[in-house]
C-alpha positions as CSV (number, residue, x, y, z in Angstrom):
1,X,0.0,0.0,0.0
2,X,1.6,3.5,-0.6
3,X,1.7,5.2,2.9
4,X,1.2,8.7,3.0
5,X,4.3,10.3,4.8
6,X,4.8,14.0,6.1
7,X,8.7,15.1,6.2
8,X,8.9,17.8,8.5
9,X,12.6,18.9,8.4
10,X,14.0,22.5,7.5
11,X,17.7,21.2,6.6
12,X,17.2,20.7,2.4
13,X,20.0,18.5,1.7
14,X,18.2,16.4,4.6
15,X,14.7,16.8,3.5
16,X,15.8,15.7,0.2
17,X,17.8,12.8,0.8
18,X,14.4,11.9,3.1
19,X,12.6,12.4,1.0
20,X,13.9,10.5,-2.2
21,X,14.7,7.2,0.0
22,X,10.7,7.3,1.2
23,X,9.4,7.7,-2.7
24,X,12.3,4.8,-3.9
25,X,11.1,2.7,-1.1
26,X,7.4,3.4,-2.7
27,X,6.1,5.4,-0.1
28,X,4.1,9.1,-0.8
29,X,6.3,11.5,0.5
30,X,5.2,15.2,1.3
31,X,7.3,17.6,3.0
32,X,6.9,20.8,5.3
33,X,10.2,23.0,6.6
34,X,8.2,24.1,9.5
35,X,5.6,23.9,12.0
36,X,3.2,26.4,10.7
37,X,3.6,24.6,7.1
38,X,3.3,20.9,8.8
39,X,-0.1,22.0,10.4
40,X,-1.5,23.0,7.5
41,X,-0.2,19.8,5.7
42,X,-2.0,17.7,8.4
43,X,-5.2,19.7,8.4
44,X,-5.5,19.4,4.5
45,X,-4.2,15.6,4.4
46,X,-3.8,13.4,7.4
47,X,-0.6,11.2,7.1
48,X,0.0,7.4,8.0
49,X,3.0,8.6,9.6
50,X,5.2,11.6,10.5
51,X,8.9,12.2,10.5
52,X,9.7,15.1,12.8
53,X,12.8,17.3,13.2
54,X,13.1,18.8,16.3
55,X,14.6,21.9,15.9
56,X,12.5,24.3,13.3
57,X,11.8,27.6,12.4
58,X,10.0,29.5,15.2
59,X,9.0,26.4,17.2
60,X,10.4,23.3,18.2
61,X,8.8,19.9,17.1
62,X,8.7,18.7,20.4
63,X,5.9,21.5,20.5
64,X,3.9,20.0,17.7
65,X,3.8,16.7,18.8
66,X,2.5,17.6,22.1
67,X,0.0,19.0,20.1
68,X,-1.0,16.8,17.9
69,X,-1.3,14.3,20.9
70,X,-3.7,16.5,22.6
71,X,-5.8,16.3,19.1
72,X,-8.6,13.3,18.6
73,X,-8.1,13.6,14.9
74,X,-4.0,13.1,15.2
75,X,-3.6,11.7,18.6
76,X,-2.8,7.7,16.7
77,X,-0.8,9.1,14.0
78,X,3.1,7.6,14.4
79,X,6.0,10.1,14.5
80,X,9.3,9.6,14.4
81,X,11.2,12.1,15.7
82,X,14.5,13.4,14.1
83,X,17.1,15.3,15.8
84,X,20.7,15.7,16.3
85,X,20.3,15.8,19.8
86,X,21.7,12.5,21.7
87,X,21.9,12.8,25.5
88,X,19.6,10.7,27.9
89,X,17.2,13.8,28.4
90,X,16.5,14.4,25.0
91,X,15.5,10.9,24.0
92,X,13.2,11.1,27.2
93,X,11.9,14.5,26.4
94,X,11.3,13.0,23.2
95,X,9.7,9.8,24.3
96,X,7.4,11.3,27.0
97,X,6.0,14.1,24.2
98,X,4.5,11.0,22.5
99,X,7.0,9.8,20.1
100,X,6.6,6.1,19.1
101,X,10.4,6.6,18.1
102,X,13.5,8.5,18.1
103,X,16.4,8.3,15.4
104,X,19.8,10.3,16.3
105,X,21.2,12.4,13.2
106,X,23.1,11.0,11.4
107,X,21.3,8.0,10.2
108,X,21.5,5.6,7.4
109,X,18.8,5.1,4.9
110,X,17.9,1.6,5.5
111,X,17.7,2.3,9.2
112,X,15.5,4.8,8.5
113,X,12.9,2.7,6.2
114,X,13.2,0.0,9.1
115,X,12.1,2.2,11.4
116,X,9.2,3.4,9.1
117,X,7.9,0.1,7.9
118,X,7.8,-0.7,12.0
119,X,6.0,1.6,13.2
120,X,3.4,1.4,10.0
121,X,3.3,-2.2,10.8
122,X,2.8,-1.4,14.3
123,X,0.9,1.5,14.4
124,X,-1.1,2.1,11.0
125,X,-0.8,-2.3,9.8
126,X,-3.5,-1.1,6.6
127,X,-1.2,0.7,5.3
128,X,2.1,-1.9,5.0
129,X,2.0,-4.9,1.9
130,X,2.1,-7.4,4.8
131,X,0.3,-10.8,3.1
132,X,-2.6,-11.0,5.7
133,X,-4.4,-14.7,6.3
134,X,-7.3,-15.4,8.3
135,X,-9.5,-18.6,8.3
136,X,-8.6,-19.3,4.4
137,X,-8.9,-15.7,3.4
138,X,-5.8,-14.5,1.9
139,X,-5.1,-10.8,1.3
140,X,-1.6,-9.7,-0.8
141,X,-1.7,-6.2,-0.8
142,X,1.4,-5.7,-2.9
143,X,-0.5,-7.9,-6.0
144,X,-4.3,-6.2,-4.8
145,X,-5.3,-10.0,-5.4
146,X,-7.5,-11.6,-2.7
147,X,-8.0,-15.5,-2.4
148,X,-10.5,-17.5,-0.6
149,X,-10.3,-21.4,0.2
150,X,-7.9,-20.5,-2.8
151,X,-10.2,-19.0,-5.6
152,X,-9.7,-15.6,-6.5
153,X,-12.6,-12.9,-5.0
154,X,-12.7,-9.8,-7.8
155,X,-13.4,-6.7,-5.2
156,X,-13.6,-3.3,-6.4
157,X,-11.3,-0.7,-4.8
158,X,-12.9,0.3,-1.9
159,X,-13.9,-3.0,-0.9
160,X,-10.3,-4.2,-1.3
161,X,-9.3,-1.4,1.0
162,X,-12.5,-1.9,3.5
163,X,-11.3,-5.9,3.4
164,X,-7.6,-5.4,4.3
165,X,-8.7,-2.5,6.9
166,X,-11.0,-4.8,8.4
167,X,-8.5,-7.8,8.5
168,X,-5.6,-5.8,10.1
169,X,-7.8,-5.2,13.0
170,X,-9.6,-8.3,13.6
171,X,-11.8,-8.4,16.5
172,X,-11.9,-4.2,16.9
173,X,-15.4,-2.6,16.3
174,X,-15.6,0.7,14.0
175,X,-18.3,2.9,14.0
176,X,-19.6,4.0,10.3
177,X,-17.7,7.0,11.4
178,X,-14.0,6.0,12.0
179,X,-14.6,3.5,8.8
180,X,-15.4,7.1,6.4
181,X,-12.2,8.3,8.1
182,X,-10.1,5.5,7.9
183,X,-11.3,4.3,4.2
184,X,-12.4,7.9,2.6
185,X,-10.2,10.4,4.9
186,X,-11.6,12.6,7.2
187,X,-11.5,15.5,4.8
188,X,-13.9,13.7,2.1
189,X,-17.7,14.1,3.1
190,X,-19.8,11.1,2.2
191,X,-22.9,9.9,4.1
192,X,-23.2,7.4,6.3
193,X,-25.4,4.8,4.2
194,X,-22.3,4.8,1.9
195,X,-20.2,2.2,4.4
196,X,-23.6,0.1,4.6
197,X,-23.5,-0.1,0.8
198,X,-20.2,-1.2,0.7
199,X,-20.5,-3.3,3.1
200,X,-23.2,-5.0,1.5
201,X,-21.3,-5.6,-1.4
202,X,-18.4,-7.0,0.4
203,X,-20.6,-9.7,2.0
204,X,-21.9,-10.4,-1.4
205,X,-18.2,-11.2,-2.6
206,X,-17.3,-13.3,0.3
207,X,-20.6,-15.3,0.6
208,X,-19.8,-18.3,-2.3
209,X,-16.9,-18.9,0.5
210,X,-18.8,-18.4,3.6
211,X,-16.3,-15.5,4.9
212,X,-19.3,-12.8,4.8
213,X,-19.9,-14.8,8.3
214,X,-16.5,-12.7,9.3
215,X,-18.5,-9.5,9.2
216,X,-20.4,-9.3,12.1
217,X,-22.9,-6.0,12.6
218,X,-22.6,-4.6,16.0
219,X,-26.1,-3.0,16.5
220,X,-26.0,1.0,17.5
221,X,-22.6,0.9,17.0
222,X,-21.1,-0.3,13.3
223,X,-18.8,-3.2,12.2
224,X,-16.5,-6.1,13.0
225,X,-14.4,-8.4,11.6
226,X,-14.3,-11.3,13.3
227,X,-11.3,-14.0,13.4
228,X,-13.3,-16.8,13.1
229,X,-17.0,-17.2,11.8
230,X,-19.6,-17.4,14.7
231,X,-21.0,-20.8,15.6
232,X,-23.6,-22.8,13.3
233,X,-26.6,-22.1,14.8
């Protein structure tokens, strides 16, 4: 899946370098140079991740993060925080603001995109090309191919992306709100009656194999996906 990155770094040759490993590594890079700029990326795009320097232009990182972690909307979003800064106190400065990680300049590329495709993995798993497997039901990401009891199952885009959402957070109940969000962004407007639809047409896809049993509707609240199929009966 190409995860949406935000590169907030004012140092160019840095940025770039950044920048150009995420894109090679097929990630979707953007980039800010400071924190006014990065806010006004996030409110117009929210990113699967964020790389954070800590010393910017008028205010520090460490500033925006505790923001962003007193913010519903950005509270979950992993950052990675970027700074030259390497005693104990920094790293805990760091941590306590609510970074999920903390990389010491200079770093290597590769160590970089480790740290990136962990914390997606960890953090934001819908977004990584992870093969995902659950009771026969066998999702490849990377090849957008889906196989049940091994036949294919043709899904149109949406459904793909509601499918591998749902599976990479088995047993977690959404609300038809966080599933607009999470599948449309939060800065697309579409009714509610849209997931329902979608829904339904999932389930349709997934019956010949009995998986539609996986989606379970949690009355007054929204959807689950469930790792195994309820009881007969």
């Amino acid at each position: 899946m190409n995860s949406g990155i935000l590169v907030v770094e004012d140092e160019s040759i840095t940025l770039h370098m950044i920048v150009a490993n995420l894109e090679r590594a097929g990630y979707q890079a953007r980039s800010a140079t400071s924190v006014a700029e990065a806010e006004e990326a996030i409110a117009a795009r929210l990113p699967d991740l964020l790389l954070l320097d800590w010393v910017l232009p008028n205010a520090t990182g460490v500033s925006l993060m505790r923001k962003l972690r007193s913010d519903q909307r950005t509270r979950e979003m992993p950052i990675i925080m970027l700074t030259s800064r390497a005693q104990e106190s920094d790293l805990l400065t760091g941590l306590d603001a609510g970074a999920d990680d903390y990389m010491t300049k200079p770093f290597s590329p590769r160590e970089l995109l480790a740290r990136v495709k962990a914390q997606l993995r960890r953090r934001a798993p819908q977004t990584t090309d992870d093969i995902v497997e659950i009771v026969g039901l066998r999702i490849d990401p990377a090849l957008k191919r889906i196989t049940a009891r091994g036949r294919d199952v043709e899904l149109g885009a949406i459904e793909f992306r509601m499918l591998h959402f749902f599976a990479t957070h088995a047993g977690r109940v959404f609300s038809r709100e966080q599933l607009l969000d999470k599948l449309w962004g939060d800065q697309v407007f579409v009714q509610d009656r849209t997931v329902d639809a979608h829904i339904r047409a999932l389930r349709q896809a997934l019956r010949p194999s009995g998986h539609d049993a996986l989606i379970e509707t949690v009355r007054g609240t929204g959807y689950c996906f469930r790792r195994e199929p309820p009881p007969a009966g």
